[in-house]
C-alpha positions in Angstrom: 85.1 -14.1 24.7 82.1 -13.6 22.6 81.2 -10.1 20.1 78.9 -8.9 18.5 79.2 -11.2 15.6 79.0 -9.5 11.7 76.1 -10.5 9.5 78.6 -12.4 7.2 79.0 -15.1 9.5 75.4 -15.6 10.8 72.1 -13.7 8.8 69.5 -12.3 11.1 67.1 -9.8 9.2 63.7 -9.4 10.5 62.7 -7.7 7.5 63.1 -11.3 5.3 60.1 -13.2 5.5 61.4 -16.4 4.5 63.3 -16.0 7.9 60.4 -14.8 9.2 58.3 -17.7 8.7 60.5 -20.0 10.3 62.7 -18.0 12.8 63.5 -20.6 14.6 67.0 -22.0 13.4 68.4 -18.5 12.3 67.7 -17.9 16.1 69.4 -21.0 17.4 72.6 -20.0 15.5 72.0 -16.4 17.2 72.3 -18.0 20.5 74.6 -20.4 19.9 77.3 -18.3 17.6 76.6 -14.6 17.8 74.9 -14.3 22.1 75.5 -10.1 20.7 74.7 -9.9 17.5 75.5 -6.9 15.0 73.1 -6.3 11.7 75.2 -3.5 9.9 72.4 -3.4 7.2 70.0 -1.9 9.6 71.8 -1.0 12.2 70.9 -2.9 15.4 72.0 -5.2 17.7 70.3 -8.6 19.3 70.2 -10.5 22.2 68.7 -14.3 22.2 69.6 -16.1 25.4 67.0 -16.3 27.9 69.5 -14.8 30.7 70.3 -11.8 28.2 66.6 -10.9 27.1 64.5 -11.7 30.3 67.3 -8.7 32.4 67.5 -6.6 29.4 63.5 -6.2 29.4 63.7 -5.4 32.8 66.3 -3.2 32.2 64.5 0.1 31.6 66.8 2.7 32.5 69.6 1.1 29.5 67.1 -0.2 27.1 64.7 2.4 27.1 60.9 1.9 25.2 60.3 5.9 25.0 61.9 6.0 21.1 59.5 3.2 20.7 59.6 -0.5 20.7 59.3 -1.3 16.6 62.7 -1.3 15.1 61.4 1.0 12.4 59.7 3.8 15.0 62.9 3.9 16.8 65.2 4.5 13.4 61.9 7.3 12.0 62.9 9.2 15.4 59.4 10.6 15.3 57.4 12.5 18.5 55.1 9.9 19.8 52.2 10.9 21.4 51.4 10.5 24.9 49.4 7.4 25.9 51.1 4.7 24.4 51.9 2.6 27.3 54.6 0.4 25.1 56.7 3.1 24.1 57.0 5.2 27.4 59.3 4.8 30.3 59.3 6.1 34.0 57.7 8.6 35.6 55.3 8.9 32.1 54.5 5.4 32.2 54.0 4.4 35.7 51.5 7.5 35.4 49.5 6.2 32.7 49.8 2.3 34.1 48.4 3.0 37.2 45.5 4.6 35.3 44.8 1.7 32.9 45.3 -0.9 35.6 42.3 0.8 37.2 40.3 0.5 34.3 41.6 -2.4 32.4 42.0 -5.2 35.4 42.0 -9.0 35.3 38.9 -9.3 37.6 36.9 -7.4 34.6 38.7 -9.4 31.8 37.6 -12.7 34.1 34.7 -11.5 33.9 34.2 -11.2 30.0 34.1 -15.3 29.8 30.3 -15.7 28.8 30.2 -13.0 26.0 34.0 -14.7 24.5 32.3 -17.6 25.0 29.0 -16.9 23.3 31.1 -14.9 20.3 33.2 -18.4 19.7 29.8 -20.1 19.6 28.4 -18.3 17.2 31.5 -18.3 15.0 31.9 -22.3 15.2 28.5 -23.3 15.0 28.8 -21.1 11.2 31.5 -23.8 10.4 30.9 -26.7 12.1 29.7 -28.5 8.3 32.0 -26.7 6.4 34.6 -29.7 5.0 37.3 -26.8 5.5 38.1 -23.4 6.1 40.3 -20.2 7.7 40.7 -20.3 10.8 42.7 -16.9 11.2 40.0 -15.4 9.0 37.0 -16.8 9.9 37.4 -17.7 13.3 40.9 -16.1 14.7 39.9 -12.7 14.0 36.7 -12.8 15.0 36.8 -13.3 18.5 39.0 -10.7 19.7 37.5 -8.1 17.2 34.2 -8.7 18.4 35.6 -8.5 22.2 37.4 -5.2 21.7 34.8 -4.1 19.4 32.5 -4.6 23.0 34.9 -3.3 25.1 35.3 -0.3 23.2 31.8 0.2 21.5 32.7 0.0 18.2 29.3 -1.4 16.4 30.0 -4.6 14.8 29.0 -3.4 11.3 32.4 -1.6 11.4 35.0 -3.9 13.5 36.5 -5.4 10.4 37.0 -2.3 8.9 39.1 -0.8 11.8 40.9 -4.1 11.7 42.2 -4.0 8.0 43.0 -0.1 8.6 45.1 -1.0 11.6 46.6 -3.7 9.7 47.6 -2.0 6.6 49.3 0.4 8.5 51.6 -2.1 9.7 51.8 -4.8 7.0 55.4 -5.1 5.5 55.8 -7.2 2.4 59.7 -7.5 3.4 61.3 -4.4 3.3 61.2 -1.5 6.4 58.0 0.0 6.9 58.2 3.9 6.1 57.5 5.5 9.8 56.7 9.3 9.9 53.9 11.4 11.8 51.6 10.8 9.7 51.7 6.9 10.7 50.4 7.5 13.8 48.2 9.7 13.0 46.3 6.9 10.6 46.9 4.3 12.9 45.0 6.3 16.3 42.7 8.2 13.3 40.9 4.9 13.0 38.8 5.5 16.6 38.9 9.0 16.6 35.4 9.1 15.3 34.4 6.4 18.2 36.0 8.2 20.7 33.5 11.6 19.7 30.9 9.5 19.7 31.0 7.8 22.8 31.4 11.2 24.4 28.4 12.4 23.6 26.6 9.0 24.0 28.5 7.4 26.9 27.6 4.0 28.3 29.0 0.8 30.1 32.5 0.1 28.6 35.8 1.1 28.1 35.6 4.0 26.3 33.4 5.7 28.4 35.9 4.7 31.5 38.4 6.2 29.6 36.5 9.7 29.6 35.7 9.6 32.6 39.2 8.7 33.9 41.7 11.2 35.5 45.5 10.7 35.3 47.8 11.5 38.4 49.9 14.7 37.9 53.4 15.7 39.6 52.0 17.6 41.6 49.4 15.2 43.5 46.3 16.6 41.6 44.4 14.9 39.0 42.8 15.8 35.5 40.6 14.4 33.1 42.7 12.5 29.7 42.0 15.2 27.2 40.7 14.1 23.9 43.8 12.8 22.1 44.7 10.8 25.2 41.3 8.8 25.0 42.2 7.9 21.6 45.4 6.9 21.8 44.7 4.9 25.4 42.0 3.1 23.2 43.9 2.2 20.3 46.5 1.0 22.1 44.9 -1.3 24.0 42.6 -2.3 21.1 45.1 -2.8 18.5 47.2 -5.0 20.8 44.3 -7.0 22.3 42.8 -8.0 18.4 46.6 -8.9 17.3 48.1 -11.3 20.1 44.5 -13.2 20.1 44.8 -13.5 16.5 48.1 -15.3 16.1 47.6 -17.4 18.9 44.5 -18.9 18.2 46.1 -19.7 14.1 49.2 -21.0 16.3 47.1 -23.4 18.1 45.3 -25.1 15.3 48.8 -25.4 14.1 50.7 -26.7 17.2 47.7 -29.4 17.9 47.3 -30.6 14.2 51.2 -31.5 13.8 51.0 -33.0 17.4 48.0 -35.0 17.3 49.1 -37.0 21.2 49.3 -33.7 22.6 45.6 -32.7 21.3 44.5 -36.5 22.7 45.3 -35.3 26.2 43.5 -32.2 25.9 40.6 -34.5 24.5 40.7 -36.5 27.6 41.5 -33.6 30.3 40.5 -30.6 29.6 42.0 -28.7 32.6 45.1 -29.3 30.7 44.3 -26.8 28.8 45.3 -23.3 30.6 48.7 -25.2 30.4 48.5 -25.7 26.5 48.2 -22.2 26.1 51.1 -21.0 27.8 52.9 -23.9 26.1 52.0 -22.5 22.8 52.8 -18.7 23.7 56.3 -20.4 24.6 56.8 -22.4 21.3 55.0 -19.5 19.3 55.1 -15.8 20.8 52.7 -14.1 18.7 55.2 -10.8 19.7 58.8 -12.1 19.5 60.8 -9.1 19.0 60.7 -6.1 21.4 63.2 -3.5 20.4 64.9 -0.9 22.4 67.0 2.4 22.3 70.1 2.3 24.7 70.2 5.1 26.6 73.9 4.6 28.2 76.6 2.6 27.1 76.4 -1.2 28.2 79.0 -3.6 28.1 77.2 -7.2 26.4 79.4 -10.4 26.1 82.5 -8.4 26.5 81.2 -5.6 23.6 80.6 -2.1 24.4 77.0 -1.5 22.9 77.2 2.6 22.8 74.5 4.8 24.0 72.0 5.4 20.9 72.2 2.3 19.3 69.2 0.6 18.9 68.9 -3.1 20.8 66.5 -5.9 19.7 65.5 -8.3 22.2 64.3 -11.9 20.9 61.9 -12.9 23.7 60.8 -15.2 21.3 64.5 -17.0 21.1 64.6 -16.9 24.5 61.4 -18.7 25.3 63.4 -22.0 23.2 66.8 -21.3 24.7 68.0 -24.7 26.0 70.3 -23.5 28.3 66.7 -22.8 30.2 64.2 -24.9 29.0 64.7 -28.8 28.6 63.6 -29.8 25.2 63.1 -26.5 24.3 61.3 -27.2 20.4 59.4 -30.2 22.1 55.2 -29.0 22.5 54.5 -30.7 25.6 51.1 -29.5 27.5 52.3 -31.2 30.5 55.6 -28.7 30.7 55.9 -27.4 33.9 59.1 -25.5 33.9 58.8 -21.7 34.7 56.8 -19.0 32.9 57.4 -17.9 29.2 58.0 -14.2 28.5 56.3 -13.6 25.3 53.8 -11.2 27.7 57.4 -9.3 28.1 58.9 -8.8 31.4 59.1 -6.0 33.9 57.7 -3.1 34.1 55.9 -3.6 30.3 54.4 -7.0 30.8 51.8 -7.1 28.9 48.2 -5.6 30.3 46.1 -7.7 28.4 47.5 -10.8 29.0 44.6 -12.3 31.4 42.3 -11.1 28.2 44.7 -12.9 25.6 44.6 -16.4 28.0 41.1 -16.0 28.4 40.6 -16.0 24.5 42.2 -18.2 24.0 41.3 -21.0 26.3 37.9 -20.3 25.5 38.4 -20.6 21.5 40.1 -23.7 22.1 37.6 -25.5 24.4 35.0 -24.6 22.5 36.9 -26.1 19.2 37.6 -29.4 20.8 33.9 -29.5 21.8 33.1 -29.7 18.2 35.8 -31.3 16.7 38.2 -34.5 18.1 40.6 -33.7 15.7 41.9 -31.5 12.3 44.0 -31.1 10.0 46.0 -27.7 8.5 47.0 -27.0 5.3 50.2 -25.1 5.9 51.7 -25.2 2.5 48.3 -23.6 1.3 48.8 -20.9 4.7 50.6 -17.5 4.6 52.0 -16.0 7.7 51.0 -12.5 8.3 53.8 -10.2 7.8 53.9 -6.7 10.3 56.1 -4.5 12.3 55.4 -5.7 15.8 53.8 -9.3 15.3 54.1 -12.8 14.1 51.6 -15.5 12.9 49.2 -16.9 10.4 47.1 -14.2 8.1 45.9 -17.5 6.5 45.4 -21.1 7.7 43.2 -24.1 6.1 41.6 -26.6 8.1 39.7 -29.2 7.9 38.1 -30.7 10.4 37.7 -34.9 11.2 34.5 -36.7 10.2 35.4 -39.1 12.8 34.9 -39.3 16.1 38.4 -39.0 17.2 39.4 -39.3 20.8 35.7 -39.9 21.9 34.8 -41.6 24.9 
């Protein structure tokens, strides 16, 4: 019968970033040797397997997301403030859902295609002669930032600065991140000055939505979100909509460079496409790692995990496991086993996921319109290094002169 295996027999720290950069085998061996596994170092446990993650993140009343759902927030044991749909559980957050899902709903995402389309115009039409160049940060960024940036009414003059504030607050160069009040306060500080702004000048986005809105109380009456809420709402949704974009967009220019027959059949059928993108949120979950605070003792592969302990669940080890996936490292855009869960699962799947798809489809016809084929420099990349996600902060490529896969 399997236990919680001891880090002397199989290494799993998400703090090193050579691990980090390749995850991958460290979490086959998870699956394979330690289905529980026990980091003494910083005190957490892990699940891997598909059919231990996908229950667990349903799970809400044993692994609860109130502590938080970062490793480091959950160990700080700080007050977080109301509004952050992530780290919330029942009644709060079925309260505060049911208010964003009126405001933040896959019809108006849909709806955002011409302006994501026109922004990736605009950003590829800057490169299209360049004989290389960034794609995370002079493409990947962009295109989220300057969707949220909309959506929220953040002038463009300042979107990159909110981005590098948000960033810094969660950039680790390999050890914990130090998590106190004060963290959050920088973090949701960055829109506050937005938020006072739009209030006074309101108009058609978000934000203004957001003022307007009224949450459901207890008691079947409603109230306005008071000031603090707005922000927090905002930055929320803003800070995980610019990330998850991000990373998948560098993971995509990856993915298609290393595979160039895959890219061929995008080339030749585009309505492929939609199907490459959940292929690459499979192989490459820009959010692999959801952690949780157990709230009652649960007995895991014949281990007691006790109440209090704090459980990290590998979504992105799951998405490869082979006990549910056939060829689960293989990139095939053709795969058309069951959905991924690097959205999450349960009652915290992911809000802006149509957003994130829609991005990212977008970005990558629009690429493929301009160029058959690329290459990417990943020796000359760096992977991005945070708290709560995973990808490329820094990826050459250079584009073919030829005419590649053209008809």
């Amino acid at each position: 019968m399997a236990t919680a295996t001891p880090a002397a027999e199989v290494r799993y720290d998400p703090y090193d970033v050579d691990i980090d950069d390749n995850p991958y085998p460290t979490w086959k061996r998870l699956r394979d040797q330690a289905p529980l596994y026990r980091n003494e170092e910083h005190d957490f446990f892990a699940l891997s397997r598909w059919d231990d993650v996908k229950p667990a993140l349903a799970d809400w009343k044993t692994y609860r997301s109130g502590r938080g759902t970062v490793l480091e927030i959950i160990r700080a044991d700080v007050e977080i403030p109301p509004g952050i749909l992530l780290f919330e559980d029942p009644p709060l957050h079925d309260a505060h859902r049911a208010l964003l899902s009126r405001v933040f709903t896959p019809r108006r995402m849909l709806d955002l295609e011409p302006l994501v389309r026109e922004y990736c115009t605009s950003a590829l039409d800057a490169l299209v002669e360049r004989d290389e160049f960034d794609i995370v940060g002079e493409f990947g960024i962009e295109i989220p930032l300057r969707t949220m940036g909309f959506l929220f009414g953040i002038p463009h003059a300042d979107q990159l600065a909110y981005r590098r504030r948000t960033d810094d607050a969660l950039a680790t160069d390999g050890t914990p991140i130090s998590f106190d009040q004060s963290s959050f306060d920088e973090v949701l500080g960055a829109l506050a000055d937005y938020v006072d702004w739009r209030s006074d000048n309101p108009g058609d986005d978000l934000m203004t939505e957001l003022l307007n809105a009224q949450v459901d109380q207890p008691d079947g009456t409603r109230r306005p979100l008071t000031r603090e809420e707005v922000i927090t709402y905002a930055s929320m949704v803003a800070g995980a909509g610019n990330e998850t974009a991000t990373r998948l967009i560098g993971f995509t220019m990856q993915l298609l460079a290393q595979h160039p027959g895959q890219r061929r059949l995008l080339v030749d059928n585009p309505s492929l496409i939609p199907n490459a993108i959940e292929e690459i949120l499979r192989l490459e979950a820009p959010s692999p790692v959801q952690a949780r605070y157990v709230q009652r003792d649960v007995e895991v592969h014949g281990t007691t995990v006790p109440e209090g302990s704090t459980m990290l669940l590998l979504n992105g080890a799951a998405n490869r496991d082979e006990r549910h996936f056939s060829r689960p490292d293989t990139f095939d855009v053709h795969r058309a086993e069951g959905p991924h869960i690097s959205f999450g699962y349960g009652l915290h799947f992911c809000l802006g996921a149509a957003l994130a798809r829609l991005e990212g489809r977008v970005a990558l016809e629009e690429i493929l319109r301009r160029w058959r084929g690329w290459d990417v420099d990943t020796d000359r990349g760096a992977m991005a290094h945070t708290a709560s996600v995973r990808g490329w902060g820094y990826l050459p490529v250079r584009p073919h002169r030829t005419t590649e896969g053209a008809r």
